[in-house]
mmCIF file of the N, C-alpha and C atoms, coordinates in Angstrom:
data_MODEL
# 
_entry.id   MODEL 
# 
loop_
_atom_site.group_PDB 
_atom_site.id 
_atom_site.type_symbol 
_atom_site.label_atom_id 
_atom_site.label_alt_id 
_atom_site.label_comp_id 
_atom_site.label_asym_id 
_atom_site.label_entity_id 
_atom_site.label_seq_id 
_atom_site.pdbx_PDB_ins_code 
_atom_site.Cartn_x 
_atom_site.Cartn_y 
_atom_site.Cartn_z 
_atom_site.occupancy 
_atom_site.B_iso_or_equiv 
_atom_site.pdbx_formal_charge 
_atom_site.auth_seq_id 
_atom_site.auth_comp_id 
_atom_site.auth_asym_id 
_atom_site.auth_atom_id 
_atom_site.pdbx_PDB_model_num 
ATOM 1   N N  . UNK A 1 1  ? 142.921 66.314 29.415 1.00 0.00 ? 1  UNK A N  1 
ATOM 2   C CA . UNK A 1 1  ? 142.271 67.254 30.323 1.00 0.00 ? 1  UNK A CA 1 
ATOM 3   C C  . UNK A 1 1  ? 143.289 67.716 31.354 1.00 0.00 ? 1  UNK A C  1 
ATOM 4   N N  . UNK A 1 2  ? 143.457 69.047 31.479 1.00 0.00 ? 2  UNK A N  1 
ATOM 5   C CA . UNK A 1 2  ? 144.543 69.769 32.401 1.00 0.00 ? 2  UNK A CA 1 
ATOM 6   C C  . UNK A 1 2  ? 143.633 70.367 33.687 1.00 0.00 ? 2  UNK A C  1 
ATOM 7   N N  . UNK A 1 3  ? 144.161 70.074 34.878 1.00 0.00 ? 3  UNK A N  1 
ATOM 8   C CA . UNK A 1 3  ? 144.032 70.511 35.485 1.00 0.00 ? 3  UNK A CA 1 
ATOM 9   C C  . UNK A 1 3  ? 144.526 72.053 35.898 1.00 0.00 ? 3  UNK A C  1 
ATOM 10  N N  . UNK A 1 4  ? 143.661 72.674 36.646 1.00 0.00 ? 4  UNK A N  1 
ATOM 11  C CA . UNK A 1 4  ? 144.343 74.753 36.969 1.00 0.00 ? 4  UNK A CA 1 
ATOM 12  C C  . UNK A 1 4  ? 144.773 74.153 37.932 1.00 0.00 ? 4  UNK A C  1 
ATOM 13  N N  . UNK A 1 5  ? 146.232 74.668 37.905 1.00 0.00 ? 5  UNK A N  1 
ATOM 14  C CA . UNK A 1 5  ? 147.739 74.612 39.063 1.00 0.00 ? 5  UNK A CA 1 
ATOM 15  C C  . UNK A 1 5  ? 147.344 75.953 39.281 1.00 0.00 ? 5  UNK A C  1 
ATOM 16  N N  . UNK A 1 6  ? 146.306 76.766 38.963 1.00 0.00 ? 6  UNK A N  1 
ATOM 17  C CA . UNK A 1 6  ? 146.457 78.443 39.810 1.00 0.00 ? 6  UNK A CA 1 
ATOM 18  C C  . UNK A 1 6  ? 145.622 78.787 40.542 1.00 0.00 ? 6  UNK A C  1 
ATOM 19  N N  . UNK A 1 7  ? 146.122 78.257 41.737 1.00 0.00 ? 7  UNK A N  1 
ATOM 20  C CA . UNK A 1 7  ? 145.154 78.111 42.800 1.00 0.00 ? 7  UNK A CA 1 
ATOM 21  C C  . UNK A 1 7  ? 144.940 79.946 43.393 1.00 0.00 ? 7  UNK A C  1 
ATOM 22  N N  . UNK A 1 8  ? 145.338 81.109 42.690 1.00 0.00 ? 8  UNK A N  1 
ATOM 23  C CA . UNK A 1 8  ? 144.939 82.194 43.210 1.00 0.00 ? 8  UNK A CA 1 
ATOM 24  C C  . UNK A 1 8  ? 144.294 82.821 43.669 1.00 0.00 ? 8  UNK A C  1 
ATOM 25  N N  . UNK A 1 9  ? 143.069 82.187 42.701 1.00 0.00 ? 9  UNK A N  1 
ATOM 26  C CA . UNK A 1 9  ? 141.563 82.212 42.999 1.00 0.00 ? 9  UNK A CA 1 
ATOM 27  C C  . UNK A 1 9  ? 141.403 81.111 43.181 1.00 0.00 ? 9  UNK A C  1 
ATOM 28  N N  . UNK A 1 10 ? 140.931 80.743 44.139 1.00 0.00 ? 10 UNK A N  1 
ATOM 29  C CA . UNK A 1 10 ? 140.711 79.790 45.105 1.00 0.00 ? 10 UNK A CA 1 
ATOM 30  C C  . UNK A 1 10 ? 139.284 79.422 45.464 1.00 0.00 ? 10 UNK A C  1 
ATOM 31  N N  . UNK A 1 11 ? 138.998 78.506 44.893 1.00 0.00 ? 11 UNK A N  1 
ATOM 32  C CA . UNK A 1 11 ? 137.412 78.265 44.988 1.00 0.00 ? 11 UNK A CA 1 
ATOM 33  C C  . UNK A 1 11 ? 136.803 76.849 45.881 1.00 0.00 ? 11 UNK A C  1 
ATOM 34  N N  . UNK A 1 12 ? 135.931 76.803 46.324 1.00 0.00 ? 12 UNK A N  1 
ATOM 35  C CA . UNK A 1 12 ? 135.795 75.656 47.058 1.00 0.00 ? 12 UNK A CA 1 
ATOM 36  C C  . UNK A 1 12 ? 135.441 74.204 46.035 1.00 0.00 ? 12 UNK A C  1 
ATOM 37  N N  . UNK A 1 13 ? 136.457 73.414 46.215 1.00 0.00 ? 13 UNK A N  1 
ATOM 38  C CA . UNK A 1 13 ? 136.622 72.084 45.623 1.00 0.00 ? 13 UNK A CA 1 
ATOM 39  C C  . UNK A 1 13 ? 136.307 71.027 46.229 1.00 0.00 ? 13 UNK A C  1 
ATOM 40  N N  . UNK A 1 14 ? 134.793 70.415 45.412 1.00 0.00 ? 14 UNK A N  1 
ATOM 41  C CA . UNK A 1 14 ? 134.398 69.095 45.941 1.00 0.00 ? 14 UNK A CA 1 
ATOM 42  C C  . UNK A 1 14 ? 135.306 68.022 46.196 1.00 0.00 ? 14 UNK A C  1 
ATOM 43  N N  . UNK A 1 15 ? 134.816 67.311 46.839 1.00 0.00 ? 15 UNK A N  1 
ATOM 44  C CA . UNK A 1 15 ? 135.925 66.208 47.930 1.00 0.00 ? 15 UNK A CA 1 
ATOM 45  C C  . UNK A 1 15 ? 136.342 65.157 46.519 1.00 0.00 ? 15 UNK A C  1 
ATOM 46  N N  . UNK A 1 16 ? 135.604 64.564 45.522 1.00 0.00 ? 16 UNK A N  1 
ATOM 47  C CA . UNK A 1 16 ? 135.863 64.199 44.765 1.00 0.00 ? 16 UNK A CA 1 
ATOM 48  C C  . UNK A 1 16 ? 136.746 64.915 43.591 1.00 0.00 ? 16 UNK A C  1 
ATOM 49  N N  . UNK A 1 17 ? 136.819 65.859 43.522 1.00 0.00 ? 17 UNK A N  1 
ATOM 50  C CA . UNK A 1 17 ? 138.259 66.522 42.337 1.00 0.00 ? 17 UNK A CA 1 
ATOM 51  C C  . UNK A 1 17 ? 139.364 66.318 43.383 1.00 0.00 ? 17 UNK A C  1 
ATOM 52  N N  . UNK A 1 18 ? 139.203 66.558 44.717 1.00 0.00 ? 18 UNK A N  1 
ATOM 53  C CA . UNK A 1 18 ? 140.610 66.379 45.552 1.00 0.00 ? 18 UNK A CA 1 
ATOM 54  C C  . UNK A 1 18 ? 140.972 65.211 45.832 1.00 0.00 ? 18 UNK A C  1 
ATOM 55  N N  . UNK A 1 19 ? 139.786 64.027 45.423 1.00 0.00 ? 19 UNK A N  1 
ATOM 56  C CA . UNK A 1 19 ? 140.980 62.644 45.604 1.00 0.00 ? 19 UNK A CA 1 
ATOM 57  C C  . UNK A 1 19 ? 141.507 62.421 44.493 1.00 0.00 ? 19 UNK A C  1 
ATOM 58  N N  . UNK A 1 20 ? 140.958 63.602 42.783 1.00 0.00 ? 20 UNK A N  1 
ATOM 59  C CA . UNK A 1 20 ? 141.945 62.993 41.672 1.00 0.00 ? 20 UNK A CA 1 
ATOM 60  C C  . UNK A 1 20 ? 142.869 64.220 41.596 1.00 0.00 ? 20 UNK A C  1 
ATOM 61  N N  . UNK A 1 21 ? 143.317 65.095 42.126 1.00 0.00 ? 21 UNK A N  1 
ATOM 62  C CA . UNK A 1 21 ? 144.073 65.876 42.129 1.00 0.00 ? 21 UNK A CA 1 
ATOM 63  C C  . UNK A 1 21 ? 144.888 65.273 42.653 1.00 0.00 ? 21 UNK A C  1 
ATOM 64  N N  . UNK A 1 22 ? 146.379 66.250 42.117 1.00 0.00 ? 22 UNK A N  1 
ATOM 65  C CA . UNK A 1 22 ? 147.503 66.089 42.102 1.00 0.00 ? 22 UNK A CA 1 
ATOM 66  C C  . UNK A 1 22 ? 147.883 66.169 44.022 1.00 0.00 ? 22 UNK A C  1 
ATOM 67  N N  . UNK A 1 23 ? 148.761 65.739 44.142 1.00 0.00 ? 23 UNK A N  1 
ATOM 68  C CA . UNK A 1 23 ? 148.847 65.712 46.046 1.00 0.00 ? 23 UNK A CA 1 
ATOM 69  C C  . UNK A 1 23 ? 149.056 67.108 46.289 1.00 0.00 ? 23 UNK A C  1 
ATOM 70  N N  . UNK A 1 24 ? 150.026 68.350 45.392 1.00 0.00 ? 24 UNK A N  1 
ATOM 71  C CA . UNK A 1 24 ? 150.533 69.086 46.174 1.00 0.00 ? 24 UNK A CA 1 
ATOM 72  C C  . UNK A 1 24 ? 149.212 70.414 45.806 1.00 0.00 ? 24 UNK A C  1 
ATOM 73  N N  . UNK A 1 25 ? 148.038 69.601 44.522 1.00 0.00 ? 25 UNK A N  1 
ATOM 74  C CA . UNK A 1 25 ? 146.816 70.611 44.789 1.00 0.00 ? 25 UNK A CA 1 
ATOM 75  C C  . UNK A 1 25 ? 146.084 70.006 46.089 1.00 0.00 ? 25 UNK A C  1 
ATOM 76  N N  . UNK A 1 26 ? 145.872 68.706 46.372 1.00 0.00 ? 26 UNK A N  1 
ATOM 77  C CA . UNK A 1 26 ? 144.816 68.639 47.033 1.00 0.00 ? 26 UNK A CA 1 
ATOM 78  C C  . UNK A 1 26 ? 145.144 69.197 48.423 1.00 0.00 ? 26 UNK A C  1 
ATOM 79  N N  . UNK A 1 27 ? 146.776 68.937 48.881 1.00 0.00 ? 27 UNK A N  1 
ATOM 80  C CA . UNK A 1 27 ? 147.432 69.628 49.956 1.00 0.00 ? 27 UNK A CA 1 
ATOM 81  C C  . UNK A 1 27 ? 146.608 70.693 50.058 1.00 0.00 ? 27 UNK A C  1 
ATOM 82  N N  . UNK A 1 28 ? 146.726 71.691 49.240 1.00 0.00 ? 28 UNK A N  1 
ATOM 83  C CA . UNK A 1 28 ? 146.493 72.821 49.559 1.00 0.00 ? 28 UNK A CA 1 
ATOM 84  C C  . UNK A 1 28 ? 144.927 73.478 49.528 1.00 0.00 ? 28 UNK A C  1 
ATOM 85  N N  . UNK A 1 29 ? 144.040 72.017 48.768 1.00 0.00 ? 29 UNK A N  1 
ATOM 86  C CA . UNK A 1 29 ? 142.642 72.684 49.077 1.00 0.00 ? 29 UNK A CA 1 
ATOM 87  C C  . UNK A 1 29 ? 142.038 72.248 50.437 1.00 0.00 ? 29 UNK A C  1 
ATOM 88  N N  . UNK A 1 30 ? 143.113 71.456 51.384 1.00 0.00 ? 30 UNK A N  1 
ATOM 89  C CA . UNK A 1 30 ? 142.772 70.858 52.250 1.00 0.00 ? 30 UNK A CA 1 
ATOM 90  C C  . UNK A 1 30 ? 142.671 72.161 53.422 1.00 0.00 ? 30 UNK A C  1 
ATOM 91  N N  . UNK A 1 31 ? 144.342 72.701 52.960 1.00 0.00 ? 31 UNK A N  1 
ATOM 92  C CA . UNK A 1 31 ? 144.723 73.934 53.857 1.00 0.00 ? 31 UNK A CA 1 
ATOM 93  C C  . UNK A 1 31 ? 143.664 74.718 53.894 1.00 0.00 ? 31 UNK A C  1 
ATOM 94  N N  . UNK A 1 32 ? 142.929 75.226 52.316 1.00 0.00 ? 32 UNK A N  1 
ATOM 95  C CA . UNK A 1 32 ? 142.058 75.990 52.823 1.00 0.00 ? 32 UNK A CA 1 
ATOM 96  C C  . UNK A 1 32 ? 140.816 75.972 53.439 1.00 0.00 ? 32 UNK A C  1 
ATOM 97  N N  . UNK A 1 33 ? 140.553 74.618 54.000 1.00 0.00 ? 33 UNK A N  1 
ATOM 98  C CA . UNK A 1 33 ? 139.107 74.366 54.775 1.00 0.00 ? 33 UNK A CA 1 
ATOM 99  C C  . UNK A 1 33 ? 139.536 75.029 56.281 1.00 0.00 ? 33 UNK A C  1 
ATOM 100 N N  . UNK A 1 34 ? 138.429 75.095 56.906 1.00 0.00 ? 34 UNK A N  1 
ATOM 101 C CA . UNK A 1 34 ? 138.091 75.642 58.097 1.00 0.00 ? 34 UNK A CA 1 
ATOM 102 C C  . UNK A 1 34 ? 138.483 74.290 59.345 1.00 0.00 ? 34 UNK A C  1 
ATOM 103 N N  . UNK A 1 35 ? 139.279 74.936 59.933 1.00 0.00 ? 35 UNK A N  1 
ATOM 104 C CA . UNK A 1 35 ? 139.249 73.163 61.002 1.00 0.00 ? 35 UNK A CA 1 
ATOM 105 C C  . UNK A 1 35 ? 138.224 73.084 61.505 1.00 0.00 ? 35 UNK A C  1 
ATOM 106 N N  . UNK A 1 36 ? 137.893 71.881 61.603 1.00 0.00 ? 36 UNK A N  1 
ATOM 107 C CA . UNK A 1 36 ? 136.948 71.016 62.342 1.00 0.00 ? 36 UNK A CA 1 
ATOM 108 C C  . UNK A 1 36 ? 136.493 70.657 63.591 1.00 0.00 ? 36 UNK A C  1 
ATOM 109 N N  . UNK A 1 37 ? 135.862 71.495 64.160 1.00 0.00 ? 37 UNK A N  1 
ATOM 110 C CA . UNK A 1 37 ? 136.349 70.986 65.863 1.00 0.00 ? 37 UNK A CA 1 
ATOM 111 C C  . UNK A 1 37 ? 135.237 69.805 66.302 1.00 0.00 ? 37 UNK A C  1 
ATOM 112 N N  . UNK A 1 38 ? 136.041 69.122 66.515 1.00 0.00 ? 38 UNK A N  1 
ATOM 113 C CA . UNK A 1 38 ? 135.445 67.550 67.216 1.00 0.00 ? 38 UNK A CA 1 
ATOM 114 C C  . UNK A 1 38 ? 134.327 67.839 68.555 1.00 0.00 ? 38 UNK A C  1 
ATOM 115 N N  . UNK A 1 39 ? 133.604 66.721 68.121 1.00 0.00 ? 39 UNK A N  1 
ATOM 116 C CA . UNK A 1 39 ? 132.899 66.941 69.615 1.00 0.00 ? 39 UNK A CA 1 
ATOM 117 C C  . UNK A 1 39 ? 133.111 66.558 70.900 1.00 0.00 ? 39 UNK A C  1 
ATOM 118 N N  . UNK A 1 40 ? 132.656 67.632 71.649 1.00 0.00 ? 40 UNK A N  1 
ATOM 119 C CA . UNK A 1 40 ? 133.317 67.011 73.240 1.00 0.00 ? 40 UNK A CA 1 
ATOM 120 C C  . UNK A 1 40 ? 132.521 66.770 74.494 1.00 0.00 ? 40 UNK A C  1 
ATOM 121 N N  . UNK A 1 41 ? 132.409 65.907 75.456 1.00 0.00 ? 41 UNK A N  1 
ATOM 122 C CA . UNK A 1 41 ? 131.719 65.914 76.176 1.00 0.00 ? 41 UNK A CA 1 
ATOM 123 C C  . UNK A 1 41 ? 131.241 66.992 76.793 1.00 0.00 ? 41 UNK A C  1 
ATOM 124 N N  . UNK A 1 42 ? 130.276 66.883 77.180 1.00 0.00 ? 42 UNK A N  1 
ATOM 125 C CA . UNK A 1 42 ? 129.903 67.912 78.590 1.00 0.00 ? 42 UNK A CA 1 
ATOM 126 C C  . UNK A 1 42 ? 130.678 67.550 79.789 1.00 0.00 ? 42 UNK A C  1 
ATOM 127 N N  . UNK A 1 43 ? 130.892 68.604 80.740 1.00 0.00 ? 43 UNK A N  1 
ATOM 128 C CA . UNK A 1 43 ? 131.632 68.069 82.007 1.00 0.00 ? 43 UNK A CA 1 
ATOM 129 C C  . UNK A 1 43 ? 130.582 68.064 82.886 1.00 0.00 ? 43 UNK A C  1 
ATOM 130 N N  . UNK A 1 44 ? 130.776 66.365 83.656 1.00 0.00 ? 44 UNK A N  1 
ATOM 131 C CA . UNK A 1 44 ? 129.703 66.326 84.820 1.00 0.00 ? 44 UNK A CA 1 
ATOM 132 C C  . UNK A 1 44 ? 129.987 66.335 86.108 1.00 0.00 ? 44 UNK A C  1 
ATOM 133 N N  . UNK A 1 45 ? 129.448 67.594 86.822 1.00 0.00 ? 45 UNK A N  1 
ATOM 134 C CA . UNK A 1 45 ? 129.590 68.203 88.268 1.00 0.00 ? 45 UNK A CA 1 
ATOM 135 C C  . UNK A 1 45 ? 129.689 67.145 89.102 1.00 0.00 ? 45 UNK A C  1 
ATOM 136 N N  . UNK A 1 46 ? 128.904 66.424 89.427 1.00 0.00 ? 46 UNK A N  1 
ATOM 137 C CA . UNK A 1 46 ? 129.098 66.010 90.943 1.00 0.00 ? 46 UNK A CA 1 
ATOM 138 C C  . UNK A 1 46 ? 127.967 64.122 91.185 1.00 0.00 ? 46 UNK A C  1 
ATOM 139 N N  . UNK A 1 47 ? 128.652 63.181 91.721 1.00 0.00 ? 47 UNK A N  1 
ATOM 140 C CA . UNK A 1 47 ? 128.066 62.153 91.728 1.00 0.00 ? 47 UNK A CA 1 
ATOM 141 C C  . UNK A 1 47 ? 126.717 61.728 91.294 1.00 0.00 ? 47 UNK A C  1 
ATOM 142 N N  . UNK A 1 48 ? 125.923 62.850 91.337 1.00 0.00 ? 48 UNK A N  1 
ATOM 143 C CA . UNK A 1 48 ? 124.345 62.477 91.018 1.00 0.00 ? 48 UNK A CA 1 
ATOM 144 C C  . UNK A 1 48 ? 124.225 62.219 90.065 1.00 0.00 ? 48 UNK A C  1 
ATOM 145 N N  . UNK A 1 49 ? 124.647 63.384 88.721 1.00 0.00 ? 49 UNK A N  1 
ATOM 146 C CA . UNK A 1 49 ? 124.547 63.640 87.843 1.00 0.00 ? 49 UNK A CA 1 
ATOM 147 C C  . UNK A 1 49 ? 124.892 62.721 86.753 1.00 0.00 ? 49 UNK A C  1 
ATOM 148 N N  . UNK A 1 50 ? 126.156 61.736 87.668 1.00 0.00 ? 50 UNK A N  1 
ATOM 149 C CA . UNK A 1 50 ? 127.376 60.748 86.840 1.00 0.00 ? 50 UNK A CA 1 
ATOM 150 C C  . UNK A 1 50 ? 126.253 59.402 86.967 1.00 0.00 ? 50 UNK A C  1 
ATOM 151 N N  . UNK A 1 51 ? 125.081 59.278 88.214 1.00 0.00 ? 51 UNK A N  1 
ATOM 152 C CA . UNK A 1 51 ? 123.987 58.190 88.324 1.00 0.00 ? 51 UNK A CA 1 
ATOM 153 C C  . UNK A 1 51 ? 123.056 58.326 87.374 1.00 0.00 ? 51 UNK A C  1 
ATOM 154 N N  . UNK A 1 52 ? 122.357 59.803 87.052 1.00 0.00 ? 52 UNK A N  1 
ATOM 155 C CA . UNK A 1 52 ? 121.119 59.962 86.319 1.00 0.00 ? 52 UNK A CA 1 
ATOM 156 C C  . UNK A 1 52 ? 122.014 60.051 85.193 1.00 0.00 ? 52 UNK A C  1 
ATOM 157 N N  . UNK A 1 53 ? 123.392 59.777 84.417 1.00 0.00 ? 53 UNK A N  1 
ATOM 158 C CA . UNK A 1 53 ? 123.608 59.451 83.104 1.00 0.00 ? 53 UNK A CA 1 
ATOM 159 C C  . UNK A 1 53 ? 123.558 58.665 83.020 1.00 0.00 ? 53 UNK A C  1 
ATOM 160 N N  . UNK A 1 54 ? 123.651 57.318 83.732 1.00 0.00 ? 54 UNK A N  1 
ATOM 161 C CA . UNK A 1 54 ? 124.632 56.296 83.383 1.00 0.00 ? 54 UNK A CA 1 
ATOM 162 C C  . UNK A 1 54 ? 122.460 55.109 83.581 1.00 0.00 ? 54 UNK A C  1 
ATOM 163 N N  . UNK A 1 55 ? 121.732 55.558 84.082 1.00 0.00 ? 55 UNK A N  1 
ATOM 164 C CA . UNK A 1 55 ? 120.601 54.808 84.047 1.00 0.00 ? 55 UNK A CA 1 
ATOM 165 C C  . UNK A 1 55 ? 119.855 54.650 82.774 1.00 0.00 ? 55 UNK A C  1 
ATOM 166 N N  . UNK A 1 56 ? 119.803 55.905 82.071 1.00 0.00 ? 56 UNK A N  1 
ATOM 167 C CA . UNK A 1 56 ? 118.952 55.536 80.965 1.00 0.00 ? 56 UNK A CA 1 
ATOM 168 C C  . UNK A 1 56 ? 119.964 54.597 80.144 1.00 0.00 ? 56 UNK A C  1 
ATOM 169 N N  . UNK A 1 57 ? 121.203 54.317 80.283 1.00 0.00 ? 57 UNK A N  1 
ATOM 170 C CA . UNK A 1 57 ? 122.409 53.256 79.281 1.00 0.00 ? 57 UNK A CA 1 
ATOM 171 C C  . UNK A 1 57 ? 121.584 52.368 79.782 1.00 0.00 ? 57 UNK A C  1 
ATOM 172 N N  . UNK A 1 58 ? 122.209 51.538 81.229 1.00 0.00 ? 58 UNK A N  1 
ATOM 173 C CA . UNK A 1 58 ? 121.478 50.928 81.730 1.00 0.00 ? 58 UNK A CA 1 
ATOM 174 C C  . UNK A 1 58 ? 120.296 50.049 81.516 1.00 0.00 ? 58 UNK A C  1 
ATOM 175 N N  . UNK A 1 59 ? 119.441 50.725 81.082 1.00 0.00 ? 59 UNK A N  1 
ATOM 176 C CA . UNK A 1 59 ? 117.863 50.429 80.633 1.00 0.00 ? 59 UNK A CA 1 
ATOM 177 C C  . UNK A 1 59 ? 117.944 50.300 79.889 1.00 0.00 ? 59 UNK A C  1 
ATOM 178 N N  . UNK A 1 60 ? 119.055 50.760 78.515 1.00 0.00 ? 60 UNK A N  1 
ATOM 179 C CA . UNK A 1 60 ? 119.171 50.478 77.074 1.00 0.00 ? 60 UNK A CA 1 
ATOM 180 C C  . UNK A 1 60 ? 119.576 49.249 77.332 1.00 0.00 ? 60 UNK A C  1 
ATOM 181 N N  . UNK A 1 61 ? 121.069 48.778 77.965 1.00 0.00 ? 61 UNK A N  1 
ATOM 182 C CA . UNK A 1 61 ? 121.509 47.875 77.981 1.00 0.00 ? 61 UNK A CA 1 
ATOM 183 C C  . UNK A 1 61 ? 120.442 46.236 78.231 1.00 0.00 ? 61 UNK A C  1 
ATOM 184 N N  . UNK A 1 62 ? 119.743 46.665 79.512 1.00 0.00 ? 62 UNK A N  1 
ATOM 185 C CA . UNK A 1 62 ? 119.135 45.556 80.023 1.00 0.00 ? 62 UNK A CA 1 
ATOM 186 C C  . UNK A 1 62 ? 117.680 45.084 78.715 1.00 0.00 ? 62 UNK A C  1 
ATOM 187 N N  . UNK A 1 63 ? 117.254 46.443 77.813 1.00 0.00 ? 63 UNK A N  1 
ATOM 188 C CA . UNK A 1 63 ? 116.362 46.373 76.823 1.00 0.00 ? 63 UNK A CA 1 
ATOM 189 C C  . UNK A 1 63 ? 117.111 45.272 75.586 1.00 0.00 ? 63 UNK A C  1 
ATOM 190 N N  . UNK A 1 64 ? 117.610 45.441 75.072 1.00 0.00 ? 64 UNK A N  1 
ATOM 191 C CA . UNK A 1 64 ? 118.435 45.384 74.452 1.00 0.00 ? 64 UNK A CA 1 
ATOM 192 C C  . UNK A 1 64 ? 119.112 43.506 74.723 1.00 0.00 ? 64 UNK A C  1 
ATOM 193 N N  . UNK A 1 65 ? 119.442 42.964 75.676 1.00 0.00 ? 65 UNK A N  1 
ATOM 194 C CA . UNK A 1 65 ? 119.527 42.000 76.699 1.00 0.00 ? 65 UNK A CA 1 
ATOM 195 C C  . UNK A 1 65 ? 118.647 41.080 76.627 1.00 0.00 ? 65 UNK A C  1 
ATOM 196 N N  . UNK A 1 66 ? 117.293 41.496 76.590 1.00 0.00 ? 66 UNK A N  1 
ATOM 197 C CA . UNK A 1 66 ? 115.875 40.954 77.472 1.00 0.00 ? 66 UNK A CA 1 
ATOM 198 C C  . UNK A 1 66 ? 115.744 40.662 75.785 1.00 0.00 ? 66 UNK A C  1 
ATOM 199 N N  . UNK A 1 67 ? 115.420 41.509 74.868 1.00 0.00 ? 67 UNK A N  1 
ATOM 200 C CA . UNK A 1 67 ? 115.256 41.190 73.463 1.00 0.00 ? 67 UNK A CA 1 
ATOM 201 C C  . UNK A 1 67 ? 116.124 40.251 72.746 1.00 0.00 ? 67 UNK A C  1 
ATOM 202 N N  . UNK A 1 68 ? 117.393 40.243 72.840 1.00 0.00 ? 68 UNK A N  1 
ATOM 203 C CA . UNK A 1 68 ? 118.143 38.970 72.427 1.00 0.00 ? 68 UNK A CA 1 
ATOM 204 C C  . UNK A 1 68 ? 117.794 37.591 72.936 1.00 0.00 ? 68 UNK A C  1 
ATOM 205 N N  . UNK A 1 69 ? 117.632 37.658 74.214 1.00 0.00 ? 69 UNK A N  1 
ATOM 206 C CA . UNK A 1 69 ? 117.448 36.675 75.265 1.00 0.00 ? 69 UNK A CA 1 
ATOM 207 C C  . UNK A 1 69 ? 116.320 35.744 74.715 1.00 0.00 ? 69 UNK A C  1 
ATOM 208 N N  . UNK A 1 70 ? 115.294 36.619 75.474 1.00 0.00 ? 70 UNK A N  1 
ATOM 209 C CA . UNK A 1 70 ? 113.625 36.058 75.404 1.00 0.00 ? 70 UNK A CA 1 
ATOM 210 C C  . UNK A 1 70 ? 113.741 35.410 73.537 1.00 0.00 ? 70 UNK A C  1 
ATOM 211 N N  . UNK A 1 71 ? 113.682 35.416 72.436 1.00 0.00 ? 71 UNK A N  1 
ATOM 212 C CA . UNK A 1 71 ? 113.580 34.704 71.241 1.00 0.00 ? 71 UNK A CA 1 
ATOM 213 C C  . UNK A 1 71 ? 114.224 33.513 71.876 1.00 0.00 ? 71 UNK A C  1 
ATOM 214 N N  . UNK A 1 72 ? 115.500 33.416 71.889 1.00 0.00 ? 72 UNK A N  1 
ATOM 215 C CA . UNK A 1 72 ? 116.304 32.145 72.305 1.00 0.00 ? 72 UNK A CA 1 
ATOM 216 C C  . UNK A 1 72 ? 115.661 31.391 73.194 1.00 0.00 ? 72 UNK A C  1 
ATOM 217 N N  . UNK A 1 73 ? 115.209 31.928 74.216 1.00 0.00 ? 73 UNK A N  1 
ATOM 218 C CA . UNK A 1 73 ? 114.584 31.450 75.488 1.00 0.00 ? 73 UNK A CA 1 
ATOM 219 C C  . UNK A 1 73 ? 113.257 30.550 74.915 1.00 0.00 ? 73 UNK A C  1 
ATOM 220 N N  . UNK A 1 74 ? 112.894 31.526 74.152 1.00 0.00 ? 74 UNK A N  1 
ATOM 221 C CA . UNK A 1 74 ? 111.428 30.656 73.440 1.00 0.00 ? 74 UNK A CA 1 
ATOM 222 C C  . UNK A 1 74 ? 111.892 29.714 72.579 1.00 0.00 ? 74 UNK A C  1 
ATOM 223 N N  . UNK A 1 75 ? 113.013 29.675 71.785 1.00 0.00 ? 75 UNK A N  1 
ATOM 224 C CA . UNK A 1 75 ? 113.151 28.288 70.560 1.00 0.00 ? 75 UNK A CA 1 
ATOM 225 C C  . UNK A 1 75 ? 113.871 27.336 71.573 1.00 0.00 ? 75 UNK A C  1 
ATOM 226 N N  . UNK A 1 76 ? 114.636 27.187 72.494 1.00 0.00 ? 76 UNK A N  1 
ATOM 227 C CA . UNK A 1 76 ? 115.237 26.428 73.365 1.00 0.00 ? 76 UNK A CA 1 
ATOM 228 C C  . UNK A 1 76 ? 114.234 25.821 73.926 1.00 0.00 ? 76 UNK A C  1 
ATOM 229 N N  . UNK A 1 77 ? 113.049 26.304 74.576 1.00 0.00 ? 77 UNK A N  1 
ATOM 230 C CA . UNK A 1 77 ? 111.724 25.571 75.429 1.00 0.00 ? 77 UNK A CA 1 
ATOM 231 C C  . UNK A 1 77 ? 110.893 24.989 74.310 1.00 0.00 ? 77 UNK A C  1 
ATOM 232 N N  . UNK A 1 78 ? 110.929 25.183 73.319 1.00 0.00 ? 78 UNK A N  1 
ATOM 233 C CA . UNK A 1 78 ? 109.663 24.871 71.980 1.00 0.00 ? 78 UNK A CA 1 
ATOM 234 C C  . UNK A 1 78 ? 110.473 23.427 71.310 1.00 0.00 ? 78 UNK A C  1 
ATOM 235 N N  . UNK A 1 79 ? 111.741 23.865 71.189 1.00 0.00 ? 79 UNK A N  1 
ATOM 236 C CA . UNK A 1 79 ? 112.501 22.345 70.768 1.00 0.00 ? 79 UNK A CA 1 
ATOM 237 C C  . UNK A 1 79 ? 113.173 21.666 72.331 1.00 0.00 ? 79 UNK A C  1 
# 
């Protein structure tokens, strides 16, 4: 089975033919994707804003805490 080296027509190639393709095809079906732009924070204005983010963590954190805890808490008092 031969692979097309004629990339002229240029078609979009599933991620799986490009990990068995040859390096200097998959190079180039890589080139032709669209970059990717990563995600980025929001920028936060001014002290308040940096409090009302950081509370609902907070509440995750202490949830999260209280649920690990409390089981243990109960087999430690039961034995």
């Amino acid at each position: 089975m031969e692979l097309v080296s004629d990339l002229s027509v240029f078609e979009p190639v599933s991620p799986e033919l490009v990990l068995v393709s040859p390096p200097e095809l998959a190079t180039r079906a890589r080139g032709a994707l669209a970059p990717v732009e990563l995600w980025q924070p929001r920028p936060i204005e001014n002290a308040a804003d940096v409090r009302r983010e950081r509370l609902p963590f907070a509440v995750f954190c202490a949830t999260c805490l209280l649920m690990t805890l409390a089981p243990l808490a109960v087999i430690v008092v039961v034995h």
